[in-house]
N, C-alpha and C positions, 0 to 999 in steps of 0.2 A: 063657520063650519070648515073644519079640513077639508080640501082636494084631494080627490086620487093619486095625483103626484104626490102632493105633501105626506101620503102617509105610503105610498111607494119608494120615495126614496128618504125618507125620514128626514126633510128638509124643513126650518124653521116657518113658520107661518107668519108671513109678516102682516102688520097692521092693513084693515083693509085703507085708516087713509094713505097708506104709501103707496098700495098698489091704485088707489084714486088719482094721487098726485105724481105719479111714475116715479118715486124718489127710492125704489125697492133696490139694495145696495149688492154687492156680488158675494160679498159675506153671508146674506141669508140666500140666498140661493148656493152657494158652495157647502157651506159645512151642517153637518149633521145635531142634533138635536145633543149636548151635552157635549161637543166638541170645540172645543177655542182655538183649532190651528186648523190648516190645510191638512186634508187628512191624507194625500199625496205623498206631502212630503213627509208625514212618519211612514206612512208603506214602504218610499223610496230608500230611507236608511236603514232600513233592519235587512241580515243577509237573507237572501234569496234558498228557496232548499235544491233548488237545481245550482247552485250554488256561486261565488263570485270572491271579491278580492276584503280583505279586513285591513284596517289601516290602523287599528287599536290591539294591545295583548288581548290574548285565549288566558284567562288565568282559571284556575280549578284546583280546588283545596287539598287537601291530605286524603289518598285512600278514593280521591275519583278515579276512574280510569278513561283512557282514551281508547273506547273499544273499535278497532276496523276487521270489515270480513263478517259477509255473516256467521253467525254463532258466536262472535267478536272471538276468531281467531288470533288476530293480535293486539297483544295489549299495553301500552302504556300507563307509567303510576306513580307516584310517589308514596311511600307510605310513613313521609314523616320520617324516618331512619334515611334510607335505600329508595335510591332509583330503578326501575324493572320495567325491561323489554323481555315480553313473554309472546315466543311465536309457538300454536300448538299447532299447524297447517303447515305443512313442507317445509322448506327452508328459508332461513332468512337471509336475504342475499341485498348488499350494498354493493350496487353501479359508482366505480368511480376509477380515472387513469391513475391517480395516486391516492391513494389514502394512508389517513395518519392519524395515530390514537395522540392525544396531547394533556399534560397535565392541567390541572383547574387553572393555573394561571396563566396558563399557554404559553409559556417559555420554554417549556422543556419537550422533546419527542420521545414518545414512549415505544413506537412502532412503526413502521413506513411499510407500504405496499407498494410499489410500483408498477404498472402495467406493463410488461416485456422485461425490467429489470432487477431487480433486485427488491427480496423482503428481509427487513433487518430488526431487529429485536436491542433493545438499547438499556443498559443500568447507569442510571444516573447521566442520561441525556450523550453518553456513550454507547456506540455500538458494537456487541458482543457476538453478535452470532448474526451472518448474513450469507443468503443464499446467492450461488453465483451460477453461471453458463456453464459452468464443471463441478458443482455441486454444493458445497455449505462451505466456509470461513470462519473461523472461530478467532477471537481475541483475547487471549490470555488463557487462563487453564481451563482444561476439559475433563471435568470430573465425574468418575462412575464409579456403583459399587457393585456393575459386574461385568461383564464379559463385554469388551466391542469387539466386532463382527465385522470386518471389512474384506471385502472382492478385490479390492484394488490395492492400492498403495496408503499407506498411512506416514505421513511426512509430521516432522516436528521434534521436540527434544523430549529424549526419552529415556530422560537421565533417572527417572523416579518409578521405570519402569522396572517387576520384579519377577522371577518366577522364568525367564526367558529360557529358554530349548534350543540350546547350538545347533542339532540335529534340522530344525526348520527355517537356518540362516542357508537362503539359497542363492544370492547373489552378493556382492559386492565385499569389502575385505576388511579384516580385523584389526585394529592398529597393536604396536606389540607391545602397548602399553596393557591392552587385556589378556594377555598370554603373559605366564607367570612358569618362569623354572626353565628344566632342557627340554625341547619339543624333541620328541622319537621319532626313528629314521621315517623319514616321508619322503615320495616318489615326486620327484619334481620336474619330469618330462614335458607335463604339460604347462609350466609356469611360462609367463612370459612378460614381456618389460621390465627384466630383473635391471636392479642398478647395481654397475659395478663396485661404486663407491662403497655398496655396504659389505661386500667380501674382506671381511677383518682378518683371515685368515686360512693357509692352503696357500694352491698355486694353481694353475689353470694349462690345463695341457696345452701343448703347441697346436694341435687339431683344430683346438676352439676359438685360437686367432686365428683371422683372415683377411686378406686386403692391408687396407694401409692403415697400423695406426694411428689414433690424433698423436698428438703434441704429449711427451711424457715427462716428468719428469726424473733423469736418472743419476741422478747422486749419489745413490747408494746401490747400483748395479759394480758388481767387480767382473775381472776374467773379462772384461770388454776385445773382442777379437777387430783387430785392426784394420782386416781385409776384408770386413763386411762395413765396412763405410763407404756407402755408393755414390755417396754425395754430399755436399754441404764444405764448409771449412770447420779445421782444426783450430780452437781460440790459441792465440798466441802462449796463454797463461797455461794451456794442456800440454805444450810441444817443448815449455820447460822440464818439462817435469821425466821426460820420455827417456830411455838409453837410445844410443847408435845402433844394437843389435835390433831395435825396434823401429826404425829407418831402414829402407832399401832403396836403392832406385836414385832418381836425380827429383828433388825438390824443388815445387813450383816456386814463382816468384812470392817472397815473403817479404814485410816488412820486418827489419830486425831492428829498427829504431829503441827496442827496449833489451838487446840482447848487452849481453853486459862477462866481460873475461875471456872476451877472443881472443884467441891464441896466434897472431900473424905467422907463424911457420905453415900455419893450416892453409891461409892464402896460394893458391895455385895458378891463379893468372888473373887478369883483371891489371886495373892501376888504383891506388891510391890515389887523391886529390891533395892537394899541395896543402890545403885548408885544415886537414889530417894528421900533418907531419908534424911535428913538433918544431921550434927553432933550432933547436940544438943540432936535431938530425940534418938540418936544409942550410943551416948558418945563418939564418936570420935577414932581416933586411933585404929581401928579395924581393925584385919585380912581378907582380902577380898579375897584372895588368896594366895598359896605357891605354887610355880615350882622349883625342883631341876634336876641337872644332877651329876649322881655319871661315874666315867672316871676310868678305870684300863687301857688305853691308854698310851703305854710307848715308850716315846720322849726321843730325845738324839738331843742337838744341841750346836754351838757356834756363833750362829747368834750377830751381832753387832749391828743391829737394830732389835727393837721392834717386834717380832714376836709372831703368835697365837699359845699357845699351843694345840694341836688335843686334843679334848673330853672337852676342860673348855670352854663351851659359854651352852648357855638355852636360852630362848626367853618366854618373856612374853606379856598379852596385857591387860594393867589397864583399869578397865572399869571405871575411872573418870579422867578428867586432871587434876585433883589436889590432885590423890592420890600420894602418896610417895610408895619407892619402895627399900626396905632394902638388898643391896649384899651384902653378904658372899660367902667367898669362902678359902678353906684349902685345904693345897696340902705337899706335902714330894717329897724333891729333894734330891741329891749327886754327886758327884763332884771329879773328878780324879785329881785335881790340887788345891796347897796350894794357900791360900792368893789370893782368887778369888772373882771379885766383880760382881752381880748379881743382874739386875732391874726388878721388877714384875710391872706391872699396868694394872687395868680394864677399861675397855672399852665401850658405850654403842652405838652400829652403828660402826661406824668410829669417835666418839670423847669421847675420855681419858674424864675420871670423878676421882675428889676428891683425885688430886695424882698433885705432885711438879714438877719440872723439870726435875726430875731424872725416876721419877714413883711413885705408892703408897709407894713403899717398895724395900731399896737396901738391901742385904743380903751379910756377908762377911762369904765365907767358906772356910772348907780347905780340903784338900781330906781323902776320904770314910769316911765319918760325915755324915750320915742322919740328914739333917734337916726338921722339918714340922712348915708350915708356916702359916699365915690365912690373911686376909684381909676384914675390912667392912667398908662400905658407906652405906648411907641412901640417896638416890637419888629421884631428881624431873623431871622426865621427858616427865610431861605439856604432855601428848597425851592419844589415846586410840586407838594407831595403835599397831602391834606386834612389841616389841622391843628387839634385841638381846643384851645382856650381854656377855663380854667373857673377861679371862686372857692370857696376853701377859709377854714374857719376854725376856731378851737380856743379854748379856755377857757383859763383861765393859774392862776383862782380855786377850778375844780373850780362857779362858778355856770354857771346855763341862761340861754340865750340864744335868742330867739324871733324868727323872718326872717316877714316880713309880716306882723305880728298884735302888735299887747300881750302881755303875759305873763299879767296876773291873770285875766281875763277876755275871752272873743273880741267884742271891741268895735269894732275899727279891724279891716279885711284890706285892706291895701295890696301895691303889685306892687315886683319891680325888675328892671332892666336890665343887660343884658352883649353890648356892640358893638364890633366891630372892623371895621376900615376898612384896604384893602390901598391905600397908597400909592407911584404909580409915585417909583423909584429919581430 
């Protein structure tokens, strides 16, 4: 016979020998008559109506709708063709800081929202029209077929623009490529920033220059008045060109290094320079200058090669290149060793003048013989820069040689001399 329980909670009646032998299992006490599982755990996986989380797709066929709101205000659907969001209740409003319509295979942006920024509208994943802090941006042409209507400023090229009304051109200026033909007389008091450069023609009263002007240039100004030159210099090549009657007064220092057909009767006082004269007028052959150097410098050497003795050079500077230029020079040497050979030669810079292979002059001594010696050329040395002269000498024996003094002992100090004399051509 069933129990109360058993037929209260509609639970399996087990054999009475199990409930004899206590062998009654949790299976017939748990599950329900015509149940084979825990009926727990189907309750626990089905969703709840107060509702919870789904871990599987919502799928629903063609032509169901997803009705929310009562009177299913809005509706979601497929209808097999076409997707449809149908809101019949206020508006339909998407929360989002940025939002972005995107093509089916979500590569491409078809629209951007930005929250505080910028909404941009895009053809072919390019943006064409986007709003900004000062109003809309457009990229590339902006096409209408009628009237735009703008408050402010409309900026862009408006080269396709037609139908345009001079009369409504209220600021800024025409270039004179749109201006065609003579413009008629116009009052141009109130122009301003004119450039001079483009006055092609006319002349400009004196009134309307003032102050100083720039840099001109006058090439083709005539009638130039001479006593309105306040300042500056007259180029040499202008002062050719001038008469006497067009000179007054005493002229400043000029260079006339390129004047050319002086007239010497014109000369009034002054001197000529000797450098000037011709030979003919002066005779020729004249002394134009003498430089000497007198040396008590006393040298002791057995140098092999050609060396300067201290104190014999001078320096002169011809003032014509074709004067000549007469060296002399006399000196007293001696000599601690017999049967010694000795080369002197002058010099003028670094290149030996008027001497052989050996030098001007070889000298054979023998020892404590004072010998005193001289040496002259008449040299051309074509300049009228400063040019030094100087004697050199060398040893041939490997003995010493001694320039103002004895050799054995300092007994004698004698001097010697090196002069040249610039002789006019």
């Amino acid at each position: 016979m069933a129990t109360y329980e058993s037929r209260r909670y509609n639970t399996p009646v087990p054999d009475a020998s199990k409930i004899a032998d206590g062998s009654v299992n949790n299976t017939e006490f748990q599950h329900l008559d015509g149940v084979t599982s825990d009926i727990q755990s189907q309750f626990t996986g089905k969703l709840p109506l107060a509702g919870g989380t789904m871990t599987g797709d919502l799928n629903l066929g063609d032509n169901v709708d997803i009705n929310v709101g009562t009177g299913a205000d809005l509706k979601i659907l497929h209808d097999g063709s076409n997707s449809t969001i149908k809101n019949d209740t206020g508006a339909l409003i998407v929360n989002a800081d940025t939002l972005q319509l995107k093509n089916n295979a979500n590569d491409e942006t078809l629209a951007t929202f930005a929250n505080g920024g910028a909404a941009n509208l895009r053809f072919n994943n390019s943006t064409k029209l986007e709003t900004t802090n000062t109003g809309v941006s457009v990229t590339g042409e902006l096409g209408a077929t009628g009237n735009i209507t703008a408050s402010a400023n409309v900026n862009g090229n408006g080269q396709n623009l037609t139908n345009l009304n001079a009369s409504s051109v209220a600021s800024g200026t025409l270039p004179m490529a749109r201006l065609s033909g003579t413009l008629p007389a116009l009052n141009g008091s109130a122009l301003t920033n004119l450039n001079g450069s483009n006055i092609s023609s006319g002349t400009l009263p004196m009134d309307r220059l003032s102050g100083t002007l720039p840099a001109l240039n006058g090439s083709a100004l005539t009638n130039l008045n001479g006593s309105n030159i306040s300042s500056g210099t007259v180029a040499d090549a202008r002062i050719s060109t001038l008469t006497s009657s067009k000179l007054t007064g005493a002229l400043p220092a000029l260079n006339g290094s390129a004047l050319t057909s002086l007239n010497a009767s014109n000369l009034s006082s002054g001197t000529v320079p000797v450098a000037r004269l011709p030979a003919a007028a002066i005779g020729g052959g004249k002394v134009l200058q003498v430089v000497s150097t007198n040396s008590t410098t006393q040298f002791t050497s057995n140098a092999s090669s050609y060396t300067d003795i201290p104190g014999m050079s001078v320096s002169i500077t011809p003032s014509a290149t074709n004067s000549k230029v007469l060296v002399m020079t006399d000196f007293t040497a001696d000599t601690e060793n017999n049967n010694t050979n000795y080369g002197f030669q002058l010099k003028r810079g670094s290149t030996s003048i008027g001497n052989g292979s050996s030098g001007n002059l070889v000298a054979h001594m023998n020892a404590n013989e004072f010998d005193t010696m001289a040496i002259t050329f008449l040299d051309s040395p074509s300049t009228t820069s400063a040019t030094t002269y100087k004697l050199q000498f060398r040893s041939f024996n490997g003995g010493y040689l001694s320039f103002n003094r004895n050799q054995s002992t300092l007994v004698y100090s004698l001097a010697s001399n090196i002069t040249v004399i610039e002789i006019e051509a």
